[in-house]
Structures are given as C-alpha cells and as structure tokens.
SERO-4910 file (N, C-alpha, C, O; in steps of 0.05 Angstrom, whole numbers):
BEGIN
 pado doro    nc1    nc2    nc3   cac1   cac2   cac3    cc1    cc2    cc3    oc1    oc2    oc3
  Unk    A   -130   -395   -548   -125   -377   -526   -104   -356   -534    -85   -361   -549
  Unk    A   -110   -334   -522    -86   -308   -533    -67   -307   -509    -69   -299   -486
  Unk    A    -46   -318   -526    -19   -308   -520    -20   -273   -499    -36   -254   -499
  Unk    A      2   -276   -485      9   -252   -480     28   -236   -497     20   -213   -501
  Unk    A     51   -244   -508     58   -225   -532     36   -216   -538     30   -196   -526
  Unk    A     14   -228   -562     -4   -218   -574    -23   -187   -563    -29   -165   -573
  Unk    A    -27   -199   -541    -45   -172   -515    -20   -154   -515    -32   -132   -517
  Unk    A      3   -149   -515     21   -137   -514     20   -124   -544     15   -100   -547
  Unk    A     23   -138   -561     29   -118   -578     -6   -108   -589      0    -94   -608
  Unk    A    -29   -109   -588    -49   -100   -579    -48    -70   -566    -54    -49   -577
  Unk    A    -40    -74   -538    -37    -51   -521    -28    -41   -536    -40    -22   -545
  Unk    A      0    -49   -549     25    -29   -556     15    -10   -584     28      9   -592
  Unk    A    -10    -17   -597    -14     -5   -608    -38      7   -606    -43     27   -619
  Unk    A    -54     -2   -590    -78     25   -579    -62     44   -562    -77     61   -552
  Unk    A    -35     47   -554    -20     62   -546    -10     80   -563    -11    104   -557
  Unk    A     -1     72   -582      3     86   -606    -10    106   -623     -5    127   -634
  Unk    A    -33     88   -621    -51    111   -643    -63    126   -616    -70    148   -625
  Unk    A    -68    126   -589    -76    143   -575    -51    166   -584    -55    188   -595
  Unk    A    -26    157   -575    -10    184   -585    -14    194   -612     -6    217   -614
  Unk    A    -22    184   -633    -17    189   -659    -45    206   -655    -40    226   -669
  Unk    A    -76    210   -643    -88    228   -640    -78    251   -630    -75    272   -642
  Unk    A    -73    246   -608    -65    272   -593    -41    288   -604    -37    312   -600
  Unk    A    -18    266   -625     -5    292   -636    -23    309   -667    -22    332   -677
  Unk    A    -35    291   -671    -62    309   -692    -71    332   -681    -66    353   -692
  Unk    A    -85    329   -661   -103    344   -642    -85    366   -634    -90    390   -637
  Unk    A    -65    356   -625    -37    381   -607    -41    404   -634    -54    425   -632
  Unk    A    -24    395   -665    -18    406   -686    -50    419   -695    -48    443   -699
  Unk    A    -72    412   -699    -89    429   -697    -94    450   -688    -98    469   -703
  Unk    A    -96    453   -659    -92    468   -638    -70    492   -639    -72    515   -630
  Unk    A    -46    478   -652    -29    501   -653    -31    524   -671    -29    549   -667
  Unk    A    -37    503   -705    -40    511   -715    -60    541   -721    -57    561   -735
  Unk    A    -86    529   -697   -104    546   -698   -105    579   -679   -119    599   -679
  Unk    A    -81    569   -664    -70    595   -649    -58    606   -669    -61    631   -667
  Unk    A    -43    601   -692    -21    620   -701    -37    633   -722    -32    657   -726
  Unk    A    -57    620   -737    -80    635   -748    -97    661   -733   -105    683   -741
  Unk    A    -98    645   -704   -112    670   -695    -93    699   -678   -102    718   -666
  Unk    A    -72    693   -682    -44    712   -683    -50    725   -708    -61    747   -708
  Unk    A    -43    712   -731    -49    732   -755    -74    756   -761    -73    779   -770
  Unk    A    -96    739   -751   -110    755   -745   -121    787   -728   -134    807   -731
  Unk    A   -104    770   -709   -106    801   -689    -93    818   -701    -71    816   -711
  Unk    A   -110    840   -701    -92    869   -710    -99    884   -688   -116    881   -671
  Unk    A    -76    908   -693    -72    922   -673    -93    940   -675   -102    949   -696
  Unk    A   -100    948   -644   -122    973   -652   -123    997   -638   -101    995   -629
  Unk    A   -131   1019   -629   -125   1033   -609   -117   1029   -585   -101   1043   -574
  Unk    A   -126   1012   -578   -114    998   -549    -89    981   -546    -88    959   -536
  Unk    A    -70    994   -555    -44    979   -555    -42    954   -535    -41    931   -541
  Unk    A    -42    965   -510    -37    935   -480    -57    921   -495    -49    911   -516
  Unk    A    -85    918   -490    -99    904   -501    -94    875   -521    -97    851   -517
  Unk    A    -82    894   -544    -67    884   -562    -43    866   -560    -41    844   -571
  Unk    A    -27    877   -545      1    861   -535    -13    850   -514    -15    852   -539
  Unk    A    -28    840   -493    -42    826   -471    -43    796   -488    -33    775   -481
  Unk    A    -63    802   -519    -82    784   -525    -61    774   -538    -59    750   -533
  Unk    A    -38    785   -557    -18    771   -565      4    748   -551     14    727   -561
  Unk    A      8    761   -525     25    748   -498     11    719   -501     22    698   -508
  Unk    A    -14    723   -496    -29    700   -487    -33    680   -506    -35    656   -502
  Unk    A    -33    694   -529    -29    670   -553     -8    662   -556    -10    639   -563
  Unk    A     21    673   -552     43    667   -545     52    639   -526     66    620   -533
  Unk    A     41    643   -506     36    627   -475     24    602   -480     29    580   -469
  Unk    A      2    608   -502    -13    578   -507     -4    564   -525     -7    540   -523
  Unk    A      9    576   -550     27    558   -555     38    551   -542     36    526   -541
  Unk    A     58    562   -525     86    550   -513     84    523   -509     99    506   -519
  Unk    A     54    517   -486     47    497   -470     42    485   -489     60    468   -488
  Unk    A     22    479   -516     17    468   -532     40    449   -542     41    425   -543
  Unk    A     60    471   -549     86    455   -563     98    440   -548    109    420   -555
  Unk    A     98    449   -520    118    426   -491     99    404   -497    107    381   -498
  Unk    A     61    410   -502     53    381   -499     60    364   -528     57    340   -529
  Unk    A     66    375   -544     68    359   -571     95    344   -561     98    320   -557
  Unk    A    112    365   -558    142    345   -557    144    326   -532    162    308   -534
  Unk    A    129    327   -510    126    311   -496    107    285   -501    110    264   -489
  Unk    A     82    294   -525     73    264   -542     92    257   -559     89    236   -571
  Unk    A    111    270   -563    133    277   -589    147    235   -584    149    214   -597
  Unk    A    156    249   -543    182    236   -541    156    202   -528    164    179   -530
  Unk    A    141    207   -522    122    181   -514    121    167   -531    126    144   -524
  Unk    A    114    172   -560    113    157   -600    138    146   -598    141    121   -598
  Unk    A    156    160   -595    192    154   -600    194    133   -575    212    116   -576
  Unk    A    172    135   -548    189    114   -525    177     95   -535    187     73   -528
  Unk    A    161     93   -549    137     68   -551    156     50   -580    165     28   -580
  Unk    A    154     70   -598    166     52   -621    196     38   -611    203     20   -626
  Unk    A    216     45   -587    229     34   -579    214      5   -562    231    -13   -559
  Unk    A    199      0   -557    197    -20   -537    192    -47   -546    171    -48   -558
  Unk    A    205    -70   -545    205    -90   -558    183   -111   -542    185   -119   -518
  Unk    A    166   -117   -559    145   -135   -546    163   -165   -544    173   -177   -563
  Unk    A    164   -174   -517    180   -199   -518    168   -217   -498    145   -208   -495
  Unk    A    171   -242   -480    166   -250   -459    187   -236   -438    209   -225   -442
  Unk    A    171   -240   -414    183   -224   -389    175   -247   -366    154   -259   -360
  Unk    A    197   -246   -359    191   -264   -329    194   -250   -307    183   -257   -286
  Unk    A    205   -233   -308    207   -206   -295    208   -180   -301    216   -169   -322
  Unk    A    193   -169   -271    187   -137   -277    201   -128   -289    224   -127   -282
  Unk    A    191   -116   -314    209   -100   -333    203    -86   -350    180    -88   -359
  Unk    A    218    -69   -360    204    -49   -384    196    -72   -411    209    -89   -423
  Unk    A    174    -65   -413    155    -81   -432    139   -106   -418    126   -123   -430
  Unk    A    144   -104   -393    121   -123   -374     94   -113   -378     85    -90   -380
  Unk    A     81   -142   -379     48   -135   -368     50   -147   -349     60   -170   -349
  Unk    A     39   -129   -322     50   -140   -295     10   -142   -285     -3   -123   -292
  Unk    A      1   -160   -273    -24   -159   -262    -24   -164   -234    -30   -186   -226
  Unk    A    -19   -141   -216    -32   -132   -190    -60   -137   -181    -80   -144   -195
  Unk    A    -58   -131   -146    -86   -124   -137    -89   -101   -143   -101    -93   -123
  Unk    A    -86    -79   -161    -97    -57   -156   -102    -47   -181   -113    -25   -184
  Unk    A    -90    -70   -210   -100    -78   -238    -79    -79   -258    -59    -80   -243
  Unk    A    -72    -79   -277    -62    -90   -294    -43    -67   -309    -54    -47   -318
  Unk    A    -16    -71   -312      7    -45   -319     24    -44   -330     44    -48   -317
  Unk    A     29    -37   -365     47    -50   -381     65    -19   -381     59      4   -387
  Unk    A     87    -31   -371    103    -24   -358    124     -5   -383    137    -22   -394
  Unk    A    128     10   -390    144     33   -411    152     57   -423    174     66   -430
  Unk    A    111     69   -421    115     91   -421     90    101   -402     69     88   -401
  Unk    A     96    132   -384     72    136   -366     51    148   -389     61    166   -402
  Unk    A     31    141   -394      9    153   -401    -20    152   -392    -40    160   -403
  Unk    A    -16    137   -366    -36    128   -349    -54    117   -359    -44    104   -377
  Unk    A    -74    114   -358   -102     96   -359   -114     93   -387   -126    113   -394
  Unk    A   -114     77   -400   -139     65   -420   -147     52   -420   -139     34   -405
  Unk    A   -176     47   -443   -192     29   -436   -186     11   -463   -187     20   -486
  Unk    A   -180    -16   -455   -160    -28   -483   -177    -55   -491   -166    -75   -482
  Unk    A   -197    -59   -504   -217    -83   -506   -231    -81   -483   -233   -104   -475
  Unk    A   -240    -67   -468   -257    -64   -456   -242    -74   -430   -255    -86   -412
  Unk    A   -213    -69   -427   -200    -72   -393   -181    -46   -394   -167    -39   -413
  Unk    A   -185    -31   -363   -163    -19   -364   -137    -26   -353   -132    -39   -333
  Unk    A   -121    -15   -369    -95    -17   -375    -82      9   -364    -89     31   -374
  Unk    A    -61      9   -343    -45     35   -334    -18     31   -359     -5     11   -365
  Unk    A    -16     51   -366     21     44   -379     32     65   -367     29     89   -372
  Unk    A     51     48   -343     68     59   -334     99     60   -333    112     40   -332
  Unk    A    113     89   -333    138     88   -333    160     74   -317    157     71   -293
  Unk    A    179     65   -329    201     43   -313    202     65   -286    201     55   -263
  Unk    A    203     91   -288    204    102   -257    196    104   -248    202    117   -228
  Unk    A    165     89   -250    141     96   -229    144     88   -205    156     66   -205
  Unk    A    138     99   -175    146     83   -153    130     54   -157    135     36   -141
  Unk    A    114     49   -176     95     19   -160    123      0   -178    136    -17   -167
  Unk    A    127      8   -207    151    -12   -223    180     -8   -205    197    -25   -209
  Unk    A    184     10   -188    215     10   -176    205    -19   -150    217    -40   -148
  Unk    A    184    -13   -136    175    -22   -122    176    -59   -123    183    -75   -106
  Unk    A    166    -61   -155    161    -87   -165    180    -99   -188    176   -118   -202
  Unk    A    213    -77   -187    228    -84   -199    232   -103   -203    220   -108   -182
  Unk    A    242   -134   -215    260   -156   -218    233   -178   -206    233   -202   -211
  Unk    A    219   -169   -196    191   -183   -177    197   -204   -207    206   -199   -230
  Unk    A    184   -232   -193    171   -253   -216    138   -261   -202    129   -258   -179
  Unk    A    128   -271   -224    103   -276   -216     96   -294   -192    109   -314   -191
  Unk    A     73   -290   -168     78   -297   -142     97   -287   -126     99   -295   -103
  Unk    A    116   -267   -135    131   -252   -108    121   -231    -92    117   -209   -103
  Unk    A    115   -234    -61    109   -219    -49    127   -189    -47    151   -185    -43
  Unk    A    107   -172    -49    120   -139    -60    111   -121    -35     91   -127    -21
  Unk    A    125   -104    -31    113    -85    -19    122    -57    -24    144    -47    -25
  Unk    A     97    -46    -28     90    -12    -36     71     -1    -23     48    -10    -23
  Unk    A     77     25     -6     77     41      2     46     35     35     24     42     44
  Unk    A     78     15     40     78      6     70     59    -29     71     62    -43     92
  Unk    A     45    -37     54     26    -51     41     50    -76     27     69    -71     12
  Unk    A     41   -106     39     45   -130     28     24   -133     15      1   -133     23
  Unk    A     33   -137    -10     14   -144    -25     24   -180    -47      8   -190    -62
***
C-alpha cells in the first residue's frame, strides 16, 4: 500500500517538471520575440514600425512577469518539505468533498496518475478556511458545513 509521503513526493514532482516545461516554453517564446525584433526593419512607415516594435516590447514584458512568476513557483516548490501532516498545512494533502489539495503552491489543477490534484496556495480562502483543521473536523467555507 502507498504511503502518503510517497503520493506527496509524486505530486511534488509532476509539479515540478510541469514548471520545468513551462519555464522551457516561457524562454522559447521569448526568445522567439527578440529574434523577431531583430528582424523588423524599419520601412517607410515609421508608426507602423514603432506600433509593431511596442508590441513586441509588451509581449515580452508579460512573457518575462510569466517566467519569473514560474521563476518564483520552482523556488516555492523546491522549498517544501514532504513530511507527515496532521494538520492543515503547507505541504498537506488535504481530501475534501469537492477533491483533493496539496496545499503550497497555487498552480491549480492537474491530472497526477490519472486523479486530479488542485495545488493550492497557503492563502487560498478554502486552506485559510481549513487552517489547523485535522482529519474529520467539521469546516466551513463559504457559508457551507462541510
């Protein structure tokens, strides 16, 4: 029978390499804007020109907020120590009626051996909600005993 550590550090690392795609993917992406910056030359149509530049500008920007924001999710994750939890807590797998939520970093929904899995942040209202909770404690979120 599997342990919960084990399912834990499982998650913790299809969590991982999901970020370790998306910072590939991000750095692709950027990469492929600044190439197509080089590219553009200027041509009679100056605005035109500075328009199409702005915009390549702009898409990086967002690009790079999303890298450093997978930046700082890699960095929350390799902080989180897979341990037992008897209570709600950062690095809980907490199982609700409304499904199953290892509790650390928000990156919402995957599908992890074929269950989904929410990973949610210690701030989320449902973990403030289910703070210190132990298993069998009646909770209530957002007006709802559950």
């Amino acid at each position: 029978m599997e342990t919960v550590i084990t399912l834990k550090e499982r998650l913790l690392s299809a969590a991982q390499a999901e970020i370790a795609e998306q910072l590939h993917a991000l750095e692709e992406q950027i990469q492929g804007l600044r190439q197509d910056a080089q590219m553009d030359t200027k041509s009679s149509a100056g605005d035109k020109y500075e328009t199409s530049r702005e915009m390549l500008q702009q898409s990086e920007r967002l690009l790079q907020e999303r890298y450093q924001n997978a930046q700082s999710h890699a960095a929350a994750l390799a902080q989180l120590e897979v341990r037992p939890c008897d209570r709600v807590t950062v690095g809980a797998l907490v199982s609700t009626n409304i499904g199953r939520l290892f509790v650390g970093v928000g990156m919402g929904s995957m599908q992890v051996e074929g269950q989904t899995i929410y990973f949610v942040s210690a701030q989320a209202p449902i973990v403030t909600a289910l703070a210190g909770a132990k298993v069998g404690d009646p909770i209530h979120f957002n007006g709802k005993k559950s």
